[in-house]
C-alpha positions in Angstrom: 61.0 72.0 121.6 63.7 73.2 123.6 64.7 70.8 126.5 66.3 72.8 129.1 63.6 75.2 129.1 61.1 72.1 129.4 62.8 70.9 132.2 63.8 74.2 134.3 59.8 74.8 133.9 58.4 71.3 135.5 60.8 71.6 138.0 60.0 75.2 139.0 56.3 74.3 139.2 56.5 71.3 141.1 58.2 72.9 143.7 57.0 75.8 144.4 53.3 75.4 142.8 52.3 71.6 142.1 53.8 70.1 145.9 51.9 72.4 148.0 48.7 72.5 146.2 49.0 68.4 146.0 49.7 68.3 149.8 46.2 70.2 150.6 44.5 67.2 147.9 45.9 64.7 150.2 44.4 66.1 153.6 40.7 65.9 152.1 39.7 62.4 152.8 38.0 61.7 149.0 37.3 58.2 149.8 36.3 56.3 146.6 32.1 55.7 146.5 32.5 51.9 147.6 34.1 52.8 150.5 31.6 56.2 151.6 27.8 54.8 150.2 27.6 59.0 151.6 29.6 60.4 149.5 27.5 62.5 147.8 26.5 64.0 151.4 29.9 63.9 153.0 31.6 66.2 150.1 34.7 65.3 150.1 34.8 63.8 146.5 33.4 67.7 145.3 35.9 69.2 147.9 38.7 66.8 145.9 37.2 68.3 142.4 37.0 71.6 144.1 40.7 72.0 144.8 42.0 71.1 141.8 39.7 72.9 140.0 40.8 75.9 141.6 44.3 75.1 141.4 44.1 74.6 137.6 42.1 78.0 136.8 45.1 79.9 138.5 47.5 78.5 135.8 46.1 80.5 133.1 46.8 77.8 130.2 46.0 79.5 127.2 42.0 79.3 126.2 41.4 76.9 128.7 38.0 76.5 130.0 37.2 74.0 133.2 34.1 72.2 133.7 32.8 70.0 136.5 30.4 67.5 135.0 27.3 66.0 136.7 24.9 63.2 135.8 22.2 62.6 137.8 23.7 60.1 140.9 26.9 59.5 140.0 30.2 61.1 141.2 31.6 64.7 139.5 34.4 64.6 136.8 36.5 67.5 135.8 37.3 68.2 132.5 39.7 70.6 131.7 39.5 71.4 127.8 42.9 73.8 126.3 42.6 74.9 122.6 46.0 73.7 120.5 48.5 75.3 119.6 48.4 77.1 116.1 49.2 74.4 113.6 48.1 71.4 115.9 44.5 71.9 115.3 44.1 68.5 113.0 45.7 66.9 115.4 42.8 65.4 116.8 42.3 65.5 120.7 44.8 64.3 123.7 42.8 62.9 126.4 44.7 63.1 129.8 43.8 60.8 132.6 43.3 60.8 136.5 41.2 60.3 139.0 40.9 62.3 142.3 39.1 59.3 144.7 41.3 57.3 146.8 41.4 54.0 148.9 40.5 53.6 152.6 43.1 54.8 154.8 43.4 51.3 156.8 45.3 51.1 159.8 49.1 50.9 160.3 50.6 53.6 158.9 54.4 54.2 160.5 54.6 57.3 163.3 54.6 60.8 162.2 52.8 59.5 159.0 48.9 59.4 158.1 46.8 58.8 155.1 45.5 62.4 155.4 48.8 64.3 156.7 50.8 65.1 153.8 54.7 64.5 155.0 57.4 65.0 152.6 60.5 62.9 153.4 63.5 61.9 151.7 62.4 63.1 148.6 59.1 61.4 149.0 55.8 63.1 149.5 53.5 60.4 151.7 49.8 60.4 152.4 47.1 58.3 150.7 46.3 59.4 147.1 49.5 61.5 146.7 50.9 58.3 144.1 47.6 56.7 143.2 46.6 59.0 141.2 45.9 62.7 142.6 49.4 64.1 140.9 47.7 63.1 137.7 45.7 65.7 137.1 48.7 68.3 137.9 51.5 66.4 135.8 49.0 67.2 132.9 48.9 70.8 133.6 52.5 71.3 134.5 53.4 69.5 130.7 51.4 71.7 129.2 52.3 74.7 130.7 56.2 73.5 129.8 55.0 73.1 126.3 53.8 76.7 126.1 56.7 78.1 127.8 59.2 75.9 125.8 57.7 77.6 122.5 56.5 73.7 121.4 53.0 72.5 120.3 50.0 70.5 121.7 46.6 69.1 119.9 43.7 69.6 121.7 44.0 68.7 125.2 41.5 67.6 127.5 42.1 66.5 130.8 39.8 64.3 132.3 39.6 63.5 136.6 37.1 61.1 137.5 36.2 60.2 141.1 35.0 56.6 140.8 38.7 55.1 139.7 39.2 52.9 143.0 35.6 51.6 142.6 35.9 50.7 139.4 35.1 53.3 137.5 31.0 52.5 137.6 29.7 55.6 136.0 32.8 56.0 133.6 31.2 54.4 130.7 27.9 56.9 131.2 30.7 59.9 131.2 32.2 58.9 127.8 28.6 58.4 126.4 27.4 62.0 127.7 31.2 63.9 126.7 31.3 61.7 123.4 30.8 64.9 120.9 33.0 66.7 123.5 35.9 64.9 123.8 35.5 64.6 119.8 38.3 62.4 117.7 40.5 61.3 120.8 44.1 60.3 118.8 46.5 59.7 121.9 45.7 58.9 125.4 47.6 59.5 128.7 47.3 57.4 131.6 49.2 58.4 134.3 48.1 56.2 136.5 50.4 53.2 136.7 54.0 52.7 137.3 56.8 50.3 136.8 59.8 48.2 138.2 62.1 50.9 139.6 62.3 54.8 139.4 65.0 54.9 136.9 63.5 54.8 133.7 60.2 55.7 131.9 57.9 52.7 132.3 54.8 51.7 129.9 52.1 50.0 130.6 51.3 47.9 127.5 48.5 45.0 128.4 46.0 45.3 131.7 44.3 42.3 132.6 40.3 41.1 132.6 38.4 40.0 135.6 35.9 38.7 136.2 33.8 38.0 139.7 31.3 35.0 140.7 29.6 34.5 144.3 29.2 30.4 144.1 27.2 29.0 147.1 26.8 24.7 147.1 24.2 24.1 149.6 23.6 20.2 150.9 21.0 20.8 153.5 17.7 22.6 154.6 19.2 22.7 158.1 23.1 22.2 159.9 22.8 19.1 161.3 25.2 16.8 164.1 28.6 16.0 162.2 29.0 12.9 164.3 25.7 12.0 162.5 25.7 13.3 159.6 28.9 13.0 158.0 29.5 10.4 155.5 25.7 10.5 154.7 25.7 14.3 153.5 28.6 15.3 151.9 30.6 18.4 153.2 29.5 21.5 151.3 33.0 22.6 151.4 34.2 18.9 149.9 31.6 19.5 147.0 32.7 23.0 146.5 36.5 21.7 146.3 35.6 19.4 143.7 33.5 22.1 141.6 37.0 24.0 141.9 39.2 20.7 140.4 37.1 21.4 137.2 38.6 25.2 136.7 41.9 25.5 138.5 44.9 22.9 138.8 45.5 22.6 142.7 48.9 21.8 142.4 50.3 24.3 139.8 47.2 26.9 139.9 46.8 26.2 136.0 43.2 27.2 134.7 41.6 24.9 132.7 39.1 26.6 130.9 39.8 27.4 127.4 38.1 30.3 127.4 39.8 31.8 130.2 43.6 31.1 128.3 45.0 32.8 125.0 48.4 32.8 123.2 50.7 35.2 124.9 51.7 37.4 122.1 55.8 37.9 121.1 55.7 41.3 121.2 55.0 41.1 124.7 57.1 37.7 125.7 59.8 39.7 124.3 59.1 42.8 126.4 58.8 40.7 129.5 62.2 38.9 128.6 63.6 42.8 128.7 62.0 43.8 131.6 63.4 41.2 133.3 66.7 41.5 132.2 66.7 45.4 134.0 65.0 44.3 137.4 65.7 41.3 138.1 63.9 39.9 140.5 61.8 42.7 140.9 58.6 40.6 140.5 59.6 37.5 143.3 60.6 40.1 145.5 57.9 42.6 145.5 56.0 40.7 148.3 56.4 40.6 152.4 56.7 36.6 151.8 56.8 34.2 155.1 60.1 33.2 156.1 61.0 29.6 154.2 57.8 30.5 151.6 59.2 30.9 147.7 56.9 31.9 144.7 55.2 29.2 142.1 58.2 29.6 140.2 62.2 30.1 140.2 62.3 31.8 136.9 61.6 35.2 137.0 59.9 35.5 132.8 57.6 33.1 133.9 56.2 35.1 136.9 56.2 38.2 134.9 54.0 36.3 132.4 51.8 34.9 134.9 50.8 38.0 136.5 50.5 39.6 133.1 49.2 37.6 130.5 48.3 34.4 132.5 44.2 33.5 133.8 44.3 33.1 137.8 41.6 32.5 140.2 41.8 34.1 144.1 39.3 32.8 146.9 38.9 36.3 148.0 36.3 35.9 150.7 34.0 33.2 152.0 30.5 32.9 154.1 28.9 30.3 156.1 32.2 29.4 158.0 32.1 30.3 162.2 34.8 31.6 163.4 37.0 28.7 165.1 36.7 29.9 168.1 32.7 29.3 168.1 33.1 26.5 165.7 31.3 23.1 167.3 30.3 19.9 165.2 28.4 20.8 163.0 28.1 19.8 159.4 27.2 23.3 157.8 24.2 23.6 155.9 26.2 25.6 153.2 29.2 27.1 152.2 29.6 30.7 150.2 32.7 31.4 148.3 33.6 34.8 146.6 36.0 33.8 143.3 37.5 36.3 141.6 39.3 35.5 138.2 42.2 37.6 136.7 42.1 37.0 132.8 44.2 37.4 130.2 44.4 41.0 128.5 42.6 39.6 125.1 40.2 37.3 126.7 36.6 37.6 126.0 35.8 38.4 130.0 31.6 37.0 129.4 32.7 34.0 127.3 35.0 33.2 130.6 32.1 34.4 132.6 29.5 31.9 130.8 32.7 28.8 131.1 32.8 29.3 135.0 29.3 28.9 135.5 28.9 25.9 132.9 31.8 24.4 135.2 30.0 25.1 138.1 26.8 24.5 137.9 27.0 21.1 135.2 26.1 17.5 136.9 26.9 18.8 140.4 28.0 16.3 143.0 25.4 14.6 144.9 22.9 16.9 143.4 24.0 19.8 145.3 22.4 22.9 145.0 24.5 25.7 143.4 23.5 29.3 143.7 25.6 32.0 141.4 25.5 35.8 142.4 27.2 38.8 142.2 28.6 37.8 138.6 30.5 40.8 137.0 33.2 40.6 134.0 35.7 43.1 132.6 37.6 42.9 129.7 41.2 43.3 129.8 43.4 45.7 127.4 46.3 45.2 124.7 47.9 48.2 123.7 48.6 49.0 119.6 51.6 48.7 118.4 53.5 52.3 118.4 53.1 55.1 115.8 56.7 56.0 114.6 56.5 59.7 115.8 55.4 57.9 119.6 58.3 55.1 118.9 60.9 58.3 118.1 59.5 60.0 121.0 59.5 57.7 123.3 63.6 56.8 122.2 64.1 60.5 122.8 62.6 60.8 126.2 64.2 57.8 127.6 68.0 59.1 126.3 67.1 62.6 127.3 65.0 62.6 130.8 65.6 59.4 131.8 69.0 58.5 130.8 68.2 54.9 130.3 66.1 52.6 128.1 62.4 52.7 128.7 60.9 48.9 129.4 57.1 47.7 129.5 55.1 46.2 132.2 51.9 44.3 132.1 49.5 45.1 134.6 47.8 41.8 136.0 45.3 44.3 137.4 42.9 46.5 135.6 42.4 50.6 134.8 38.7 50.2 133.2 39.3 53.3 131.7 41.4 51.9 129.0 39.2 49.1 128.0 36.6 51.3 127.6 38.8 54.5 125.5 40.2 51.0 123.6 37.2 49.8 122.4 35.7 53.4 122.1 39.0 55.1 120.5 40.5 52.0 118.4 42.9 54.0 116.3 44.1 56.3 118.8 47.6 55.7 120.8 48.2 55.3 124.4 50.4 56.2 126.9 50.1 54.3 130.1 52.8 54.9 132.4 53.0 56.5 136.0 55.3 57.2 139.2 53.9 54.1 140.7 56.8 51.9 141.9 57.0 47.9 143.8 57.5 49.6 147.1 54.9 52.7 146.6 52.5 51.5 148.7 49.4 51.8 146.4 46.3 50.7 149.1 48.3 50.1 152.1 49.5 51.9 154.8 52.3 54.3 153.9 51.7 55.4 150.7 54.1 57.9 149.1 54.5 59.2 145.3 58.6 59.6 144.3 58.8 63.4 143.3 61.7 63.2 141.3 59.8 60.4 139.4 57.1 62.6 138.9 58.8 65.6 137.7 60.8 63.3 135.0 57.0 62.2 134.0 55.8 65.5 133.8 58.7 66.5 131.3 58.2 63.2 129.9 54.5 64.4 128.8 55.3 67.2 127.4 57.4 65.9 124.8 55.1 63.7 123.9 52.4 66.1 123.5 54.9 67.9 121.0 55.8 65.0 119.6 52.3 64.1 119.0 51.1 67.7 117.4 54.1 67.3 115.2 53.2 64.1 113.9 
């Protein structure tokens, strides 16, 4: 496929066609369903769908027909289906990814910025969703219209938008039950919603981490009562609660200590941090607005690569039964409420870890406390396949010919369920997980902004691949 006319083509289109149509996506305030329980009455997720719909028919891909699916209750997803090219049609089908929901705006975005005013600065387009993931859906069609116009070839394309991503994709798995016949033999998947280290190279996304979510409350009595009586009679709620804790996680170095929740780090993927590492160093210590005189859990850079990646964790991420201090008197609380929320390796079994947390928790209890569990959820994690040669080659190619520099991997110690579920659904097919995304992108905070050049060198990225892929 001829390169120049690849490029000349994504970069025409993403000026003059892609930016402003992505700049009206990021004024429509598509909040995620978890964060509008109206949604379906507000209409901004449809106005989202509705936008790039219309954006997308106006390309005129070849044979393409669009389709906005709805199940009963559960947000829309557009699917875009394009015939391929002569030739490609045994090919199987290339399943493109995005989503079109986004995250609360939350407060504190710097002046003349806003999560709904779409500013473009510096070579940076800022407003919430522009980087996570709303250019998705118009990378996909750029590449393929480069493809066409570059006289190369493309299986079967679909591209798929969902509008559930940032709640965690809920009614994703009901999607790919209903579009199974659809969607047909998927062969190669492309993510394009993740990211890397810096924005000088093409950066994959080979492993995502599990989760999985527990509600634990230790209760010692039927009412608060006096501290200055009760204490050492009852025991704290919060003292049994710590020592419940000391049976999962290592205090002092944050180990876990369940079996279940650990696995062998594969050498594929030590070796692919070591390289990573090598190329951005300290990228991973310094990706975080640390207090002044505070230092990570480690001094070697591998080791926190591999601990956010392939590593179990557990985060107190919110707690109930506390007053606030300012109301606090002396009181020995009738209960305490934590919210624990464990990231788990990309292999792990996430209901096996599931079952071990609440053995651990709820086994000869001190003092005979009583131990409530609720809102238990687990997700598995992902581990991509090893690379086809004609994705290997291809990926070699892109990285000396868009990039100019070696392409590196990154493991995600968060989670797209998306490719857990086209992983366990899709076994043999091959992925590519990769994305503008970048440590100062500001995914879910305040100033979020997606690096255009990034994007276009993605979007060309893509559509070798997609050749790559019909040729096999």
């Amino acid at each position: 496929m001829e390169q120049t006319t690849v490029r000349e083509t994504v970069q025409r289109l993403w000026d003059s066609e892609v930016l402003p149509s992505l700049s009206g996506l990021v004024e429509i305030p598509a909040l995620s369903q978890a964060f509008d329980p109206d949604w379906a009455a507000n209409g901004h997720l449809d106005a989202a769908v509705r936008h790039v719909q219309n954006w997308i028919a106006g390309r005129g891909l070849p044979g393409a027909t669009l389709d906005v699916v709805r199940l009963d209750g559960r947000s829309p997803v557009l699917l875009v289906d394009v015939p391929a090219t002569p030739g490609a049609e045994d090919r199987g089908t290339v399943l493109l990814y995005g989503h079109l929901d986004k995250q609360p705006p939350v407060g504190g975005w710097a002046e003349g910025l806003g999560p709904w005013t779409p500013v473009v600065r510096d070579g940076r387009l800022y407003g919430r969703g522009s980087a996570d993931d709303g250019y998705a859906g118009y990378a996909a069609t750029a590449a393929l219209e480069a493809v066409h116009a570059a006289g190369g070839a493309h299986a079967r394309s679909v591209i798929l938008l969902e509008t559930g991503e940032e709640s965690g994709s809920p009614d994703l798995p009901r999607y790919l039950e209903h579009l199974s016949e659809r969607l047909g033999r998927v062969s190669f998947v492309v993510c394009l919603d993740s990211g890397g280290n810096d924005y000088e190279r093409l950066w994959l996304t080979t492993s995502l981490r599990g989760m999985t979510q527990v509600h634990v409350t230790v209760r010692v009595l039927q009412a608060a009562a006096h501290s200055g009586l009760a204490s050492g009679v009852v025991p704290s709620s919060f003292r049994v609660l710590r020592q419940l804790l000391d049976r999962i996680e290592d205090a002092e170095t944050g180990e876990i200590k369940l079996a279940e929740l650990n696995v062998d780090i594969p050498a594929n993927r030590r070796e692919e941090a070591a390289a990573t590492v090598a190329v951005a160093p300290g990228a991973i210590s310094g990706s975080f607005p640390l207090m002044p005189g505070m230092r990570p859990v480690s001094d070697d850079e591998l080791e926190l690569l591999l601990n956010q990646s392939w590593r179990p964790t557990l985060s107190v991420i919110g707690a109930e039964g506390f007053p606030e201090p300012a109301n606090a008197g002396n009181v020995l609380r009738d209960h305490t409420t934590l919210a624990l929320s464990f990231r788990l390796p990309p292999t792990a079994d996430a209901a096996a870890a599931l079952n071990a947390v609440e053995k651990a928790l709820t086994t000869d209890v001190p003092y005979g406390a009583v131990v409530e569990l609720s809102g238990m959820e687990a997700a598995n994690g992902w581990n991509a396949p090893d690379a086809s040669p004609w994705l290997a080659s291809a990926l070699e190619r892109v990285s000396d010919e868009v990039f100019g520099a070696p392409w590196r991997s990154v493991g995600l110690g968060g989670s797209i369920p998306f490719m857990g579920l086209l992983g366990e659904k899709y076994p043999e097919a091959q992925f590519l997980v990769t994305g503008a995304l970048g440590p100062d992108s500001n995914a879910h905070v305040p100033d979020e902004w997606l690096h255009l050049a990034q994007a276009k060198r993605l979007t060309e990225a893509v559509a070798h691949m997609l050749d790559a892929h019909a040729r096999g």
